[in-house]
N, C-alpha and C positions, 0 to 999 in steps of 0.2 A: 602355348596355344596361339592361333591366329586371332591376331587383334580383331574388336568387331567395330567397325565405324560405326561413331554417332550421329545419327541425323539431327539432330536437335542440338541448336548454337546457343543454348540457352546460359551455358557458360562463359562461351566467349562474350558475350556480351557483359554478363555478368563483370568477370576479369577486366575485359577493357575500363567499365565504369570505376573498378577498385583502385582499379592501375593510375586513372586520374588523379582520382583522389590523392593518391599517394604519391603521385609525382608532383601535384600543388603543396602538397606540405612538406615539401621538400625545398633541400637549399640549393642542392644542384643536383643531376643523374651522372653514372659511370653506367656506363653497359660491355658485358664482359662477354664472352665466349669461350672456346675452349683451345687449348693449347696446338699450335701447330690448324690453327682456322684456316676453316674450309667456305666453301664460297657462302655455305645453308647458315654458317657460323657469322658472316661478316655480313650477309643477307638482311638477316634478323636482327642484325645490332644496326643495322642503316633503314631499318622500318620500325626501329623503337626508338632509333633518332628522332625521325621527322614527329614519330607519335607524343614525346614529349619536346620538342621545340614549339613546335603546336600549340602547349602551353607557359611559350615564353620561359624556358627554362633552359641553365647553361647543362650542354649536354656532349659528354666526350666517350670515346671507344678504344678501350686498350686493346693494344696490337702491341703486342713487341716483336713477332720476326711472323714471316707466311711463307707458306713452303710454294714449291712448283708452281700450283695449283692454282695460287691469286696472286699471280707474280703482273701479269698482264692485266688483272682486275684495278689492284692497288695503281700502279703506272694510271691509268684511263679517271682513279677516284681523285687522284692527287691533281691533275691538272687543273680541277675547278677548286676554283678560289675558296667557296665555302667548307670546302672537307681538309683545307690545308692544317689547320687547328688541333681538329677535334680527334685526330690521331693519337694516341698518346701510351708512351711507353711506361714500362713496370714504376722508375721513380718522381714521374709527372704523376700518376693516377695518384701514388701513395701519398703525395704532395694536396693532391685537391681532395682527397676523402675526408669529410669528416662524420660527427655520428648524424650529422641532419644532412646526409650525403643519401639519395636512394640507390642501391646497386642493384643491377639488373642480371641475371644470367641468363646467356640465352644457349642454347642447344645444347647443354650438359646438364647434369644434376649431382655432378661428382666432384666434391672436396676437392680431388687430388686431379683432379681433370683441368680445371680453371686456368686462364695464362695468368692470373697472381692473385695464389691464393689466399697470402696474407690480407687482401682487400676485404675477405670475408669476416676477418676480427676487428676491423674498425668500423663498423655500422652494424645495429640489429635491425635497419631498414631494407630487406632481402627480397627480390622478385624472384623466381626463376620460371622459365619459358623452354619448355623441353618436349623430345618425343622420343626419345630412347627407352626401354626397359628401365626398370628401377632397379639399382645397385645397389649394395652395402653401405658404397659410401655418399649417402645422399645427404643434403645439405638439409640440417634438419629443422634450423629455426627461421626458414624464408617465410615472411609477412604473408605474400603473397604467391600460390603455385599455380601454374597455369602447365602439368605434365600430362601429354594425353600420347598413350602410345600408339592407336591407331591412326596419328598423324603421318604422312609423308614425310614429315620435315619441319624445322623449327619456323622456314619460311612462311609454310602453311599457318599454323599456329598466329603469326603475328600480320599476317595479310586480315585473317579474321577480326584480330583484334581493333584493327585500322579500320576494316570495316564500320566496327559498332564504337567508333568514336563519335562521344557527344558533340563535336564540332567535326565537319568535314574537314577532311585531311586530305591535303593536295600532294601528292608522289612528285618528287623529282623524277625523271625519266632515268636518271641510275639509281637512285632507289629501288623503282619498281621494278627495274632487269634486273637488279641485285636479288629479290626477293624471289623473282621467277626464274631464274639461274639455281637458287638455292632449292626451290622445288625440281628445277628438272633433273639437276644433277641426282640429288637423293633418289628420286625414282627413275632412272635411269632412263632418262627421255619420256616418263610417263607409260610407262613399262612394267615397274613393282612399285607395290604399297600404293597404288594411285587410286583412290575414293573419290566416291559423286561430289566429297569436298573438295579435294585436291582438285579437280578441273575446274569448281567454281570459285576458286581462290584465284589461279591461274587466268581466267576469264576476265575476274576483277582488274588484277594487274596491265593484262593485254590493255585493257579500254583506257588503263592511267598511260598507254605510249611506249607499251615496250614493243624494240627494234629485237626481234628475234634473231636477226642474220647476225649484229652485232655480241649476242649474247654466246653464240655459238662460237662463234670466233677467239674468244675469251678463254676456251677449253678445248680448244684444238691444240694436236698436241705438236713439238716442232719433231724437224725430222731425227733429231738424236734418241729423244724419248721414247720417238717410235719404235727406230732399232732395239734401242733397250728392252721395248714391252715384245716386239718381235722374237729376240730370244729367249727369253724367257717362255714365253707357249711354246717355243722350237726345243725348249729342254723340259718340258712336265712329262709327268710321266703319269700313268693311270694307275687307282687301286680299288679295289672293290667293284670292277668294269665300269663306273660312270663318275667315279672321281678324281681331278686332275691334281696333280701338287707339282708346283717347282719351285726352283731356289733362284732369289736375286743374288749371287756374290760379291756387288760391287760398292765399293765403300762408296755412299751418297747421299747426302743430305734431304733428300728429298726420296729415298728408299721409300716410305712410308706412300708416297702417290702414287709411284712406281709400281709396287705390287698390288697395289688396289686396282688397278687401269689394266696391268697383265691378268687380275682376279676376273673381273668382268670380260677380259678377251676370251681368256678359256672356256667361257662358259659360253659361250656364239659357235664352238664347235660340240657337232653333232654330236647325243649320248651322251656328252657332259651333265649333271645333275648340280654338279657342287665343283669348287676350286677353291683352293688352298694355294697364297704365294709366301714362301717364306722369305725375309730382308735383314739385312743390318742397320740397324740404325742409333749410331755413337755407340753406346754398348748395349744396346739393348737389341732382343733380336724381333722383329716385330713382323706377325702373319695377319694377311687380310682372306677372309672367308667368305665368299659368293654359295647362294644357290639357286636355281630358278622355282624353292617352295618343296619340293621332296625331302629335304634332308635339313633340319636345322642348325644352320650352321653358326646359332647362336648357343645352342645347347652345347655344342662343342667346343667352342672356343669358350665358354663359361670355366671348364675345367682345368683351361691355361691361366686363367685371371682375367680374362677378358669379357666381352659381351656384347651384344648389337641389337642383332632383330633375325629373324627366322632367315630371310633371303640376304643378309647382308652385316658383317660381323669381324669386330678384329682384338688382335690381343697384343700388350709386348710383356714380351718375356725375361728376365735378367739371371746372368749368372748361369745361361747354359751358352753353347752357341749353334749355329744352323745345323749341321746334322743331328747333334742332339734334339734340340725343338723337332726335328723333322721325324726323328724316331717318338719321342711322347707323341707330338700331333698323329701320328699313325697309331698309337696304340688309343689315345679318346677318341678317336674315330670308333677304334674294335670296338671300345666301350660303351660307347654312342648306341652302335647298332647292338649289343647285348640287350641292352635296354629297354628298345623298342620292342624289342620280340615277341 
């Protein structure tokens, strides 16, 4: 079903107050996101930075590698002296956790999702900060949940939270683009999933100094990638008359952006409903699912292993390879609309 926005912040505040607490009784913060982080992922870990440094607390962000996507972001975070630090790869985090350690997760809620997820067996002091669907494998024993799906984005979620902090909290000026980056991307310019919250999170940030022209810049794509995402809509093909599927074939590290960027381009031509791109990625074959709200193409890609949100969904698959995923994903589609009937 379509999520229903809450008008009533009566949690985040709540949250944010617990979140204190819990970050005072604490010996240091890790904040974590999800594997292969995306701008809403590294967003929300640099707006739960500032929220617990705030309270005078050592506070670090595991990153071990960033795809395409925050290749220009990371470059722009590193130049200032204060983020040079607080970076920190799988055997650093493992190094500073201990059990009076708070761990933070932000934009997942899935065990297997996490960039290490061993971090989750060394503390029972567990946040997590999400807007996804809830999955099987949800992280069951976090202190503290802050999961709301009819959020735009994990960004949204913790711009709130910043909000209702007991002491004002002053944004860095990439902070705040980081956070409103993470929003815009998730809703696609403010396009899908975007609530009477979502613009007044948005709103918020603007007023802490965010440079818009800069933020854009960030995710513009160069001209190789373009050609890439070019062919790929120059080879979809249609099924069901309003849905597009094509195939990336190109061995790429960065596959997984690739089809998501070609997902959302198919879907700006006319009569498109939904798109479907299929990719390689090391060995796993991994499809991203756009739709503009007709056709769930969360429900779909559910059936592969995967899962998202109504307009926006992806899954990886192991152990077939592209035409094969391309022939199941054609027959849970049939399925799909069986269903509905």
């Amino acid at each position: 079903a379509q999520e229903l926005e809450k008008r009533t912040k009566v949690k985040a505040r709540v949250v944010a107050h617990a979140l204190e607490e819990l970050i005072e009784g604490s010996q240091n913060v890790i904040i974590m996101g999800h594997l292969n982080a995306d701008i809403d992922s590294m967003g929300s870990s640099l707006g739960l930075y500032r929220f617990a440094k705030n309270l005078n607390k050592d506070v670090y962000i595991v990153n071990n590698k960033t795809g395409l996507s925050l290749d220009s972001f990371i470059e722009t975070l590193e130049k200032q002296e204060e983020y040079k630090d607080i970076l920190v790869d799988k055997n650093k985090a493992l190094s500073l956790i201990t059990e009076n350690t708070l761990l933070i997760i932000t934009d997942t809620h899935k065990k297997s999702y996490v960039e290490v997820p061993e971090l989750l067996d060394k503390t029972e002091r567990i946040v997590v900060v999400d807007h996804h669907r809830r999955g099987t494998d949800y992280i069951e024993n976090a202190t503290l949940t802050f999961h709301e799906a009819y959020a735009s984005s994990a960004a949204e979620l913790v711009t709130e939270i910043i909000e209702y902090a007991t002491n004002d909290i002053v944004l860095n000026q990439i902070e705040a683009e980081s956070l409103y980056a993470g929003i815009m991307v998730d809703t696609k310019n403010f396009t899908f999933k975007t609530g009477v919250r979502t613009f007044e999170a948005a709103a918020y940030l603007r007023k802490s100094g965010v440079d818009i022209i800069k933020v854009k810049k960030w995710f513009q794509s160069d001209l190789k990638t373009y050609n890439k995402i070019s062919s790929i809509v120059n080879k979809a093909e249609t099924i069901f008359e309003t849905i597009a599927i094509s195939i990336y074939d190109e061995e790429d590290k960065d596959a997984n952006i690739v089809c998501a960027k070609a997902a959302d381009e198919l879907l700006t031509i006319n009569n498109i409903t939904a798109s479907f791109v299929i990719g390689r990625l090391d060995d796993k074959v991994c499809i991203s699912g756009r739709s503009i709200g007709d056709i769930n193409v969360q429900l779909i890609l559910e059936k592969l292993g995967g899962g998202g949100h109504i307009t926006l969904a992806g899954a990886q698959v192991e152990g077939m390879n592209v035409q094969e995923v391309k022939k199941e994903l054609i027959e849970k589609i049939n399925e799909y609309f069986n269903e509905i009937k």
